[in-house]
C-alpha positions, 0 to 999 in steps of 0.5 A: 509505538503510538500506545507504548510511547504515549505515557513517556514520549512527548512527541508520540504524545503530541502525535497521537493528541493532534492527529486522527490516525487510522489504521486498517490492519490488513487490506487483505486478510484472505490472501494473508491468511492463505499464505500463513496456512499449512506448513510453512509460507507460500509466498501467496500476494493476491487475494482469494477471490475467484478468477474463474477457472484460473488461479484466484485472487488479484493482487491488490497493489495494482489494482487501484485507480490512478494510472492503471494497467497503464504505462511502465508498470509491473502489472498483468492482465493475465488472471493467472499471473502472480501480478493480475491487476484485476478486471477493473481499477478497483475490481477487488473488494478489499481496493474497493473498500480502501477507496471508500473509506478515503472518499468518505474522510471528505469533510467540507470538500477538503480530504482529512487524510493527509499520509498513508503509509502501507507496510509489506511485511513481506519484503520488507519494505518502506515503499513511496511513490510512484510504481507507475513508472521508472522516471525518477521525478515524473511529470505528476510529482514535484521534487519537494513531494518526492523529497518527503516521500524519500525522506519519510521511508528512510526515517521509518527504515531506521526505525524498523530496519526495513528498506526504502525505494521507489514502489517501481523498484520493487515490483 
């Protein structure tokens, strides 16, 4: 959209003059190339990387930081688990990259990176905030927040026919 539309959309135009846009194109290249082998899908979420003599890889949707292996979320520290959180926040390669990456867009004590959206193909989901927990409105969001998060999901579902809903929905 943003390459097409550039030449014909104003607003794609406006979009892509007055923003810095930043896409990593797959947190987890191994894992998804894993999955996409042989014959057919194996419905593979975790990376690849050893977990001793247990099944590898950790699933790197809940092996970031903030609220970790903690509370009401779908996670397990079980590596053999299809949900293995990892050892650590942060433990995965890829999680560890990501995290890098956003602590480096500091510009004068300021974060630049104001959005971040992650799709999941495989779903087909537009997910928003929080996975933590099943609270509609939890103590660390406020209701404009969540309302733009709501709001942003249904306006890209429409666009690509995905469906929107809380992360902790759709563990």
């Amino acid at each position: 959209m943003l390459t097409a539309g550039y030449a014909s959309d104003p607003a794609v135009r406006r979009l892509v003059d007055e923003r810095t846009i930043w896409i990593i194109f797959a947190v987890n290249p191994d894992g998804w190339a894993y999955d996409i082998s042989g014959d057919g899908y194996h419905s593979w979420r975790k990376n690849r990387q050893p977990n001793g003599d247990y099944n590898p890889g950790t699933d790197l949707n809940r092996n970031y930081g903030y609220k970790w292996g903690c509370c009401q979320g779908d996670s397990s520290g079980e590596p053999y688990d299809w949900n293995y959180r990892g050892s650590a926040p942060f433990s995965a390669p890829e999680t560890q990259a990501v995290a890098d990456f956003v602590k480096s867009r500091v510009v004068n004590g300021v974060q630049q990176i104001k959005t971040h959206v992650t799709f999941h193909t495989h779903g087909e989901l537009i997910l928003y905030p929080l996975a933590y927990t099943m609270e509609y409105l939890p103590p660390d969001m406020n209701p404009d927040d969540y309302e733009v998060f709501r709001s942003m999901a249904q306006t890209m579902a429409s666009m690509n026919g995905y469906t929107p809903g809380e992360s902790s929905h759709y563990a």
